[in-house]
Each structure stands twice: as structure tokens, then as C-alpha cells.
N, C-alpha and C positions, 0 to 999 in steps of 0.2 A: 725779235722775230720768232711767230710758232713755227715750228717745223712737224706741224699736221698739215695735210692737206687743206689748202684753202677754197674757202667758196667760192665756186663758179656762180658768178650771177648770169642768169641764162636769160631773162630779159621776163615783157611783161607777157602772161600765156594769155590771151584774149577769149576763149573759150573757157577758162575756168577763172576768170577776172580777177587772177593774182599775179603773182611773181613770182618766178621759181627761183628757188635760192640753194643749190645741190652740192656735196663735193663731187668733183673730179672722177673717170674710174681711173683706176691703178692699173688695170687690164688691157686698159688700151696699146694699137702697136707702139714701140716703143724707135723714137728717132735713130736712124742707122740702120735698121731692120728693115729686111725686103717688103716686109708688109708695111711698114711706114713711108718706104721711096716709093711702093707702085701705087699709080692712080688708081683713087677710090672712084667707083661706079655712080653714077646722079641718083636718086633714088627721086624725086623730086624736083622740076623747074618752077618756079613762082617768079613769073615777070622778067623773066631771063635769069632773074640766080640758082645757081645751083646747086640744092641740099644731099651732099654727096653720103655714101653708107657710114663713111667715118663718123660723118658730124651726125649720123642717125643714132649710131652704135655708141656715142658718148654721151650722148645724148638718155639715152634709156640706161645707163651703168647709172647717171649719175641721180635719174626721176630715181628708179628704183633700185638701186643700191646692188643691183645682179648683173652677173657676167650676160650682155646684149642675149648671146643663144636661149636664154631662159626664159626669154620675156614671150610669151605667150603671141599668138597673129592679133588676136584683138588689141591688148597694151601694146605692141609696135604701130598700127593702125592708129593707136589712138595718138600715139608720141609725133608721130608722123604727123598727124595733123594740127597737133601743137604746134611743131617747129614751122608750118607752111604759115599759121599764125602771128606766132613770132618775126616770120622772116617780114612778111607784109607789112607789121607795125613798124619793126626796124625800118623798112622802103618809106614809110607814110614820114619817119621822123627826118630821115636823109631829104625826102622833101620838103618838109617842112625848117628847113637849117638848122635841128640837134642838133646834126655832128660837128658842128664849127661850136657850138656852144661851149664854153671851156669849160665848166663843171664836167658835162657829160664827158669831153675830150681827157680830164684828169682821171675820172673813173674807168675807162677803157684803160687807157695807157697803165693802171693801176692792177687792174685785172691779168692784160696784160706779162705785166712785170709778177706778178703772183704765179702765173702757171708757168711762167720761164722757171721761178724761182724753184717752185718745186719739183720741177723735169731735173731742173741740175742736182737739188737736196735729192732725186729718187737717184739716177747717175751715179751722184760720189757712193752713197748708202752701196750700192750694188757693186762697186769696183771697189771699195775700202770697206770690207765687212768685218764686223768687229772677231776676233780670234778666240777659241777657247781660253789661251792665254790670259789675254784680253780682259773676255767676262770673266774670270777666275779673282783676278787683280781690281775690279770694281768692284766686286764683290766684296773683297774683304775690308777694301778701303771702307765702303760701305757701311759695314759692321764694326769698323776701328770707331767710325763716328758714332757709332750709336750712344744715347746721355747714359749716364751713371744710373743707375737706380735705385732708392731711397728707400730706408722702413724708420717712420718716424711718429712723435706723437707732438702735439702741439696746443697749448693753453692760450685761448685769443681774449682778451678784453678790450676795454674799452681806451681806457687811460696808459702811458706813461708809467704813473706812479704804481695804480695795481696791478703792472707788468714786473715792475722794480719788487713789489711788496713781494709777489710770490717765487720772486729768484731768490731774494732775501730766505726764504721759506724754502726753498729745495738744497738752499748752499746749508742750511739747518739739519737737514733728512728729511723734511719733509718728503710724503709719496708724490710725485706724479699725477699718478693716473687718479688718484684721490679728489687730488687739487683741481685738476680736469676736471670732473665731473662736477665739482662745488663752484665753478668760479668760470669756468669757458662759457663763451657767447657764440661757440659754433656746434648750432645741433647737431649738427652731421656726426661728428665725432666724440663729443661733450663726456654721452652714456657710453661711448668704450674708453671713458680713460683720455679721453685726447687722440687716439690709436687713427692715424690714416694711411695704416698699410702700407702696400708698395705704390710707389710712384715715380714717373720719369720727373727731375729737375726740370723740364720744361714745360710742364703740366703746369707748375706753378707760380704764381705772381715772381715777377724775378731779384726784388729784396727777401723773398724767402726761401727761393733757389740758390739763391747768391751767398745767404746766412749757411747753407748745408753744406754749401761746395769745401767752406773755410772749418767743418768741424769733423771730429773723431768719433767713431764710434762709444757710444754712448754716455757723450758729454751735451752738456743744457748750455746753450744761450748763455754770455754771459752780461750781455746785454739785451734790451726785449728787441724786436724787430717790426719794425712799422710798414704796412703795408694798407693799403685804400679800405680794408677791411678792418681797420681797428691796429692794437700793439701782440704780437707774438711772441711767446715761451715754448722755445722749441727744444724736444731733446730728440738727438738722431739715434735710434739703435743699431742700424748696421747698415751696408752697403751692397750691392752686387752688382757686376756687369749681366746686363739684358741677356735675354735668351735669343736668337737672334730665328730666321725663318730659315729653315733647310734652303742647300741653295737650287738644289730642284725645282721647290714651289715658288722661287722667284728670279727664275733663269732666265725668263723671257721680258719681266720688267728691268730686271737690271741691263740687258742685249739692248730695250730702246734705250734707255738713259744712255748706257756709252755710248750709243751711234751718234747720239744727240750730243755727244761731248766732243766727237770726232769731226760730226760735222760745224760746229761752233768753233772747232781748232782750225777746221779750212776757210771759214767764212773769216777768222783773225788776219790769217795768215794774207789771206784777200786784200784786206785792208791796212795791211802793210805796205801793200804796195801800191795801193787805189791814190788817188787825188782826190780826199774828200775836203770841200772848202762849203765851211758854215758860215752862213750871213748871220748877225747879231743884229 
């Protein structure tokens, strides 16, 4: 499951002969709150139903992405008569037996289940809010993870053998960066010597990742290493842990991630005790 806001399908707008396909607002009154128990006003009757301010005011957060107050008299006006739109086509389909239709009846029922779901993910979010503490300890964890970071050179051919021939050739004295440049099939690097810098272990093919992770500061391959690119001669010069981002500039990334960790730890927790039975 995301735990973004999911798409409210608001049905088809007959006036601009599409579909609106919108999130949700977030603004809206929230269940339990006197503005969510007291009855909303009709703003709207179409054939006896009635398109009350709530379902106006969600209605326009979600077309236009702004708190309902913002929206202009003409865009209320005009949402307005989308939704009378809307409601009619809905009425034409009830008449004509959609809603018994079980396709349509899964996608309701789906819909449904998606705006419950994220009324309860906004809930816990706001009653279990992650603590400085918290963020402090994601954080780090965070940065504990970050890959290693490489400075390395690397001689690529073709074969096997003229992999073998130029380790033969370096356990000699041969130079390196020499041999790099006479004998590597990777332009990129070739003309510095072989030389590719700094780079994260993940960056790269992962038999060549995997060749770095098992070597010392500047010792050679003592085997070539074969990768979808041809055979490697790799020599590693050194190592350093990453520089990681001030945790200022990424306080608020890391605040979603835990929430999202927190809330994946109650949805677990859920299904400890749920009766879930899968048909095979």
C-alpha cells in the first residue's frame, strides 16, 4: 500500500467530456469535529438529491488543489455545475442498472475502502507523530546505511587472458595508469590512467562492487573480474565514508519516511490480529 493520498475518482464531468481524476483535500472537516457532526447546508437539489456545501467544498480542494475559501465565485459556479452534472449521470446510470453491475460495484467499494484507508493513515499520523527523538535516530540510522565510497582505477579488455597478461605485468612493476591507457577499452577512463574517481559501490555493476568491497587500500585484482562489459584489472586507492546531508536540509524527508515506518508498524500490528484467508 502508498500511503499518499489516493485518487478520488469523482466520476464522468459531462460538460468538459472527461473524467476527473483528483486527490482528496486534506482540509476537509475532520470526523469527530463539530464541523464534521453538524449538518451541511444543500447547496443544490438535482431530482431530489442533495449536493450538500461539504460535498461542494471537497469537491473544489480536490479540482483545484486550494483550500474551497480561495476559489474564486466564477470556479465555485462552475464546480457547481459540474457536480449537478455529475450527479445526473450518476441518476441516468442507477437507472439504467450500473450499480448492480459488479465491476462498477468493485470500484465503488474500492474507492470506498481507499478514503477510509486514508482518514485512518491521516488519524494515526496525527495522534502518533514522529518525536524529535525519533527523527534524530532515523536519521542516523540513515547515514549508518549510507555505501562506502571508492577511489579507484581500472584496466577493462576484452579477454580472460589479456586480463591475466596485464596482472602478470603489474605483479612485474609494471605502471598502472600506463597500462590503462595502452590497453583499456573504456574511453571514459582509458586517457586518465584508468582513473574513475570517487564513486558509491552501488553505482557499479555488482561483480565490481563486490571485487572492492573484499580489497585494501591500494592493492590490484588478483584475479581479472568479469562483468557484461568485458574482464577487469582493478586497483583500489582508498576508501571514505560519504559525506552525508546536514540534517536540517533533510528533516522533513526523513519526518515522512518515519511516519511511514510508524504507520507500516500499526498496519503489521493490524494483521496480527486480522483473519486474513488467501484462496490459492
Amino acid at each position: 500500500m502508498r500511503y499518499l493520498k489516493p485518487a478520488l475518482l469523482l466520476g464522468a464531468v459531462l460538460a468538459l467530456g472527461t473524467t476527473a481524476c483528483t486527490k482528496p483535500s486534506g482540509d476537509a472537516a475532520k470526523p469527530g469535529s463539530a464541523a464534521a457532526n453538524k449538518p451541511s447546508p444543500t447547496v443544490v437539489t438535482v431530482n431530489g438529491t442533495k449536493v450538500d456545501q461539504q460535498m461542494v467544498d471537497t469537491f473544489i480542494q480536490a479540482v483545484t488543489g486550494k483550500p474551497p475559501a480561495q476559489a474564486t465565485k466564477e470556479q465555485r459556479d462552475a464546480l457547481v455545475d459540474q457536480l449537478v452534472n455529475m450527479t445526473l449521470a450518476a441518476q441516468a446510470a442507477e437507472k439504467d442498472g450500473l450499480g448492480k453491475d459488479a465491476e462498477i460495484k468493485s470500484k465503488i467499494e474500492l474507492i470506498r475502502m481507499q478514503v477510509l484507508a486514508e482518514a485512518e493513515s491521516e488519524k494515526y499520523a496525527k495522534t502518533h507523530p514522529v518525536s524529535d527523538s525519533e527523527l534524530k535516530a532515523e536519521y542516523d540510522a540513515q547515514v549508518a546505511k549510507m555505501p562506502v565510497e571508492y577511489k579507484a582505477r581500472h584496466i577493462l579488455v576484452e579477454t580472460k587472458d589479456a586480463a591475466d597478461s596485464i596482472i602478470k605485468d603489474l605483479q612485474a612493476g609494471g605502471d598502472f595508469a600506463k597500462l590503462a591507457k595502452a590497453q583499456s577499452k573504456d574511453p571514459g577512463s582509458a586517457a586518465n590512467g584508468g582513473d574513475l574517481g570517487w564513486f558509491s559501490g552501488q553505482s557499479m555493476v555488482k561483480p565490481f562492487s563486490a571485487a572492492l568491497a573484499t580489497m585494501q587500500k591500494g592493492e590490484i585484482t588478483k584475479a581479472p573480474v568479469q562483468t557484461q562489459y568485458g574482464w577487469h584489472v582493478i586497483q583500489l586507492e582508498d576508501t571514505r565514508s560519504p559525506s552525508p546531508p546536514a540534517f536540517d536540509e533533510v528533516k522533513e524527508q526523513v519526518r515522512t519516511f518515519a511516519q511511514r515506518k510508524k504507520l507500516q508498524a500499526y498496519l503489521d500490528e493490524l494483521r496480527k490480529t486480522a483473519q486474513v484467508q488467501k484462496k490459492s
